[in-house]
C-alpha positions in Angstrom: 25.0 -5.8 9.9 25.4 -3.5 6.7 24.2 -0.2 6.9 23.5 0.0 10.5 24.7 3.1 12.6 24.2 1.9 15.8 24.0 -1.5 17.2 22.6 -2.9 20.5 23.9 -6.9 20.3 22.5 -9.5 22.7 22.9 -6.3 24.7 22.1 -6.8 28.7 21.5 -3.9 30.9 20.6 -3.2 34.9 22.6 -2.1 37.9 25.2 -3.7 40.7 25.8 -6.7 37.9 22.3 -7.6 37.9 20.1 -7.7 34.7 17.0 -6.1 34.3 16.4 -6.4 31.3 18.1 -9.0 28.4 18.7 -10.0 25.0 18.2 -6.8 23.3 19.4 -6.8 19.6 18.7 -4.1 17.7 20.4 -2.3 14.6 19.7 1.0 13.8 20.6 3.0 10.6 21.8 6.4 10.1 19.4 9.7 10.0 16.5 7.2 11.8 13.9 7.8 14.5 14.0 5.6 17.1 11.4 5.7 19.9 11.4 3.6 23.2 8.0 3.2 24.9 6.6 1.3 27.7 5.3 1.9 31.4 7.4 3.9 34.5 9.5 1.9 35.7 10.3 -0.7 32.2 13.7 -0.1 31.9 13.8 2.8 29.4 16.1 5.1 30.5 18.2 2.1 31.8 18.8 1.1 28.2 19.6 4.7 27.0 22.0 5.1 29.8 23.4 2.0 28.6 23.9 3.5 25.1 25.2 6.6 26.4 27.7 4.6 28.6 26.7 6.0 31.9 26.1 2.6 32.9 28.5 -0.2 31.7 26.3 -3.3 29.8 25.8 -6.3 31.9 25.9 -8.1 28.9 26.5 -7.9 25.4 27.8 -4.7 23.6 27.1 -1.3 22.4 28.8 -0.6 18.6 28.6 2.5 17.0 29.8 1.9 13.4 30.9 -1.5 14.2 33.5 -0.2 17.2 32.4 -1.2 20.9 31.4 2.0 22.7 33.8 1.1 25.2 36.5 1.6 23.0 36.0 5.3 23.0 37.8 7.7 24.9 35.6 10.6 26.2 36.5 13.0 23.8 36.0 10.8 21.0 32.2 9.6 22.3 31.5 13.7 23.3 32.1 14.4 19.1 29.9 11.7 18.0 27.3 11.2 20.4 25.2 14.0 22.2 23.0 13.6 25.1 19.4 15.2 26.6 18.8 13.6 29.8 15.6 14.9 32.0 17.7 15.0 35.5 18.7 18.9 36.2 22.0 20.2 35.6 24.1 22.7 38.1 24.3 26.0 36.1 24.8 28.8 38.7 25.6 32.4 37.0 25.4 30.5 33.7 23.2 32.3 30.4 21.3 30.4 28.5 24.3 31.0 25.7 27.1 30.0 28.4 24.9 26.6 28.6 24.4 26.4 24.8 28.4 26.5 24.0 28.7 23.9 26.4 28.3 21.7 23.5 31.9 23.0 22.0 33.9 21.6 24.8 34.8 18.7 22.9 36.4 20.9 20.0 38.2 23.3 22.4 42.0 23.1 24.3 42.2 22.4 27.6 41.1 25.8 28.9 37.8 25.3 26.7 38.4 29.4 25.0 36.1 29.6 21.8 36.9 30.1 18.5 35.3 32.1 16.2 34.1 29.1 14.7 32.6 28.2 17.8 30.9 31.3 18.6 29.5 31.2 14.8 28.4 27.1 15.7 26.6 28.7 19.2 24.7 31.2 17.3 23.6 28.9 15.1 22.3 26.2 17.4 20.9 29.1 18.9 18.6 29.3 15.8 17.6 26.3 14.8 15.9 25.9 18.4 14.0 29.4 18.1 15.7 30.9 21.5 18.1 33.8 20.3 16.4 36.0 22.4 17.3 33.9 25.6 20.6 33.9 25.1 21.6 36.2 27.4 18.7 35.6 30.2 20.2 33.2 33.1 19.6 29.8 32.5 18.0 29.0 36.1 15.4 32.2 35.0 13.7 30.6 32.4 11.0 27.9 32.0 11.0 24.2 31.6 10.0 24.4 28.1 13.1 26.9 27.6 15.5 25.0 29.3 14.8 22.0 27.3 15.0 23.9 24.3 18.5 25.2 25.4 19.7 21.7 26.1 18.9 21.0 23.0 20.7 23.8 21.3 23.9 22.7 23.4 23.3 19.1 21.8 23.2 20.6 18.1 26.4 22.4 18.7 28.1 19.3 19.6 27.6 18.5 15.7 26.6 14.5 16.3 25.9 11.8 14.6 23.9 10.4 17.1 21.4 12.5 19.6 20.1 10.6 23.1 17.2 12.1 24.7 15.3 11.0 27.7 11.5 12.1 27.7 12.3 15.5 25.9 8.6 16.3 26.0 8.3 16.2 29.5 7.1 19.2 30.8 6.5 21.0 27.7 3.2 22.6 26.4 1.4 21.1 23.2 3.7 24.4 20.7 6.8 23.1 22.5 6.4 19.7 22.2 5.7 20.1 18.5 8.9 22.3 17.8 11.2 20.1 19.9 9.6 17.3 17.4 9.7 19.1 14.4 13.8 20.0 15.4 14.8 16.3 15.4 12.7 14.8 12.5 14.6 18.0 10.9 18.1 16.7 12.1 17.5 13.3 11.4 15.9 13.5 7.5 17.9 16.5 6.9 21.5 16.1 8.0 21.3 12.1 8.7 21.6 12.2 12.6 20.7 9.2 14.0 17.8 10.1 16.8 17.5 7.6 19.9 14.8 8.5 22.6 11.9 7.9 24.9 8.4 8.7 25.2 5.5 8.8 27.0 3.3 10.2 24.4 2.4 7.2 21.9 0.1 9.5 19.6 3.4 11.3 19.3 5.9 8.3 19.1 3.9 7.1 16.3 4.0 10.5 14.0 7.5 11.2 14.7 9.3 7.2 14.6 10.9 5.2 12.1 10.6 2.4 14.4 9.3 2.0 18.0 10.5 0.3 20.7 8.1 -1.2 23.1 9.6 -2.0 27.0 8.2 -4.6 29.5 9.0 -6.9 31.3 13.1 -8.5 31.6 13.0 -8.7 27.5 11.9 -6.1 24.2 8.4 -6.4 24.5 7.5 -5.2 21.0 9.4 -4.0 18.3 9.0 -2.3 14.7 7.7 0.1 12.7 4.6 2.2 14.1 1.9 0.6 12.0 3.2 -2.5 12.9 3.4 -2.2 16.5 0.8 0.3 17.7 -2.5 -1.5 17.9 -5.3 -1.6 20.6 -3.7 -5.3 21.9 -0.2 -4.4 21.6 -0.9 -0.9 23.8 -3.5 -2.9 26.2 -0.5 -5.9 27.8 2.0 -2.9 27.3 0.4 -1.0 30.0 -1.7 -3.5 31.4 -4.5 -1.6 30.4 -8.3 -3.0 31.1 -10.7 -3.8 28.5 -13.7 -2.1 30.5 -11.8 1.5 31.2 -11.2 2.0 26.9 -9.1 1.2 24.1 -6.3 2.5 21.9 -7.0 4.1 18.9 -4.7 3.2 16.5 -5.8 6.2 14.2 -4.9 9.2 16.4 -2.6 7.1 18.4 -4.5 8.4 21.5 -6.3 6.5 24.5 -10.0 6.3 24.4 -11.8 5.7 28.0 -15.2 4.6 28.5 -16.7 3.5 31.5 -20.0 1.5 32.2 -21.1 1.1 35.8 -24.0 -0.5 37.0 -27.2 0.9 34.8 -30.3 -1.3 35.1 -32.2 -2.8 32.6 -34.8 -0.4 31.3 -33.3 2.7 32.8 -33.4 6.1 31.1 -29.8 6.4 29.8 -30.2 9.8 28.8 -30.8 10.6 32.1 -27.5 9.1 33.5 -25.0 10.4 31.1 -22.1 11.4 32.8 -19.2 12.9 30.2 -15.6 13.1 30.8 -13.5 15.2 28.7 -9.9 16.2 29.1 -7.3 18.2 27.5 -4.0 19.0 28.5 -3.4 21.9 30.6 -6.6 22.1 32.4 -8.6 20.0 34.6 -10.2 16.6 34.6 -13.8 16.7 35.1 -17.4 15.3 35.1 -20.3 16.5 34.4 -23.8 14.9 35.3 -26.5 16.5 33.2 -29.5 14.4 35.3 -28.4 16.3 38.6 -28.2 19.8 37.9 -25.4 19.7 35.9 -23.0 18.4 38.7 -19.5 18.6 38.2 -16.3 16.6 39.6 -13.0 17.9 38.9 -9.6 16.3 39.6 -6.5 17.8 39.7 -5.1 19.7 36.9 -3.0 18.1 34.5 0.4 19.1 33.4 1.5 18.7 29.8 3.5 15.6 31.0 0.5 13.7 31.6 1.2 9.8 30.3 -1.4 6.7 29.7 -0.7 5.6 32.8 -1.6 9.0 34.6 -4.7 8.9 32.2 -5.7 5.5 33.6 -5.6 6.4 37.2 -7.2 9.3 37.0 -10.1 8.2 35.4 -10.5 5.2 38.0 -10.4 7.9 40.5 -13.3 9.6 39.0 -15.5 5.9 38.6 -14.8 5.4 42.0 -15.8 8.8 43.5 -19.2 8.3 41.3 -19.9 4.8 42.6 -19.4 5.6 46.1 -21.9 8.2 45.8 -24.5 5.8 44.4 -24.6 7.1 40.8 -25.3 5.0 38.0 -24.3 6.3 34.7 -22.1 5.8 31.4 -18.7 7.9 31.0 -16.5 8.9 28.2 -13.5 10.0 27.7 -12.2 12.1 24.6 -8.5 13.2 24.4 -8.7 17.0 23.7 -5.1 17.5 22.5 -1.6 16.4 23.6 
């Protein structure tokens, strides 16, 4: 395949020699956006940990300009491929600058002493991610958003040509989220980096993507470029979504809920409007306007809320109302992601 960076061929991947999911052939050229999306539980971070060669294929193979990723010997894969995973790492008495200059390992001798060049490669990754002024704070001090950020950093100082990341989102705040973003579409349309990742967030994934990858089921459920692939029916089988609870906007790339229980013919509709609205960061809630202004809240939402979450918490709410006997019409408007 001419021109491709990296290629997944009739690639199968799963655990203890069992294949979850099969028949995966995908090419992927350099300095593009590639987004994997799909339900917990698909398969998604199986197939990047297949990439990344912390689980060996099933089937098939893994090239990365046309040599098997098996080939590789670890020092070789650590200069051209750099990974963001979301499981913690162990960094006891380690700055945030100790963590970052992690990513020069695979430049250093044995005893892993920087170079000047290396301390000049640290302050720069440093930069590009905003966090100079965490440099020095220990890395188990500072927030999820920060850490993320930092891991990040260490990535960039690896100098790649191909970045891994595994919901980087997760966890971060709506100005977080949009940096991290704004970091790899720089990498990628700037200094041709080839970008490989997961997320939950589909109006996100289809901003940021070249291409999106859509995971369900034991095959590739969907697959192509956002316009082609993000539509209400496509988003509805991927997450098994009901008709009655809303639909995808293919616009905003958000989830629109609506909900219609039991009003009776010639009823006062007016008088049983119930609005849900949401945003993340703060709580779920109803309002009933024809009972004193009545409100039901549910939890508050973190800033790694997914579709899925979006889904079940909405039921929850329909349910609570029906059991109490109210009769109404419900909405649901996205206030920001």
């Amino acid at each position: 395949m001419s021109g491709v960076h990296l290629h997944l061929h009739q690639l199968a991947v799963g655990y203890y020699g069992r294949a979850l999911i099969h028949g995966i052939e995908i090419g992927v050229r350099r300095g593009e956006i590639v987004t994997l999306i799909g339900p917990n539980g698909a398969g998604k971070s199986t197939i990047l940990k297949s990439i990344t060669r912390q689980l060996e294929p099933i089937d098939g193979k893994v090239l990365l300009e046309m040599k098997n990723l098996l080939q590789f010997t670890p020092g070789e894969l650590a200069r051209c491929m750099a990974v963001v995973l979301t499981g913690r790492i162990q960094t006891e008495l380690m700055t945030c600058r100790d963590v970052t200059a992690m990513g020069r390992y695979p430049y250093t001798g044995r005893l892993g002493i920087l170079s000047p060049i290396d301390e000049k490669k640290v302050d720069e990754a440093l930069a590009a991610v905003h966090a100079e002024h965490l440099a020095e704070r220990p890395f188990d001090a500072v927030s999820d958003g920060e850490r993320q950020r930092i891991l990040l950093a260490r990535a960039i100082c690896q100098e790649p040509e191909i970045i891994v990341l595994d919901e980087p989102t997760s966890f971060l705040d709506i100005r977080h989220k949009l940096e991290l973003l704004s970091i790899l579409h720089k990498m990628a349309k700037q200094e041709q980096i080839t970008v490989v990742m997961s997320l939950h967030e589909t109006d996100l994934a289809m901003k940021i993507s070249d291409r999106i990858i859509c995971v369900k089921g034991d095959r590739i459920f969907a697959c192509g470029a956002p316009g082609e692939v993000l539509n209400d029916e496509v988003i509805r089988q991927l997450y098994d979504l009901d008709p009655v609870l809303g639909r995808f906007d293919t616009q905003t790339g958000s989830l629109e809920l609506n909900f219609v229980k039991n009003r009776k013919p010639g009823e006062d509709k007016d008088n049983k409007m119930i609005t849900l609205s949401m945003a993340i960061g703060t709580a779920l809630t109803v309002t009933a306007p024809a009972f004193g202004g009545a409100a039901y809240a549910a939890p508050v939402l973190d800033a790694s809320i997914t579709a899925d979450d979006l889904v079940d918490h909405a039921t929850d709410i329909a349910k609570d109302l029906a059991e109490e006997g109210i009769d109404y019409v419900a909405g649901l408007v996205p206030c920001g992601t």
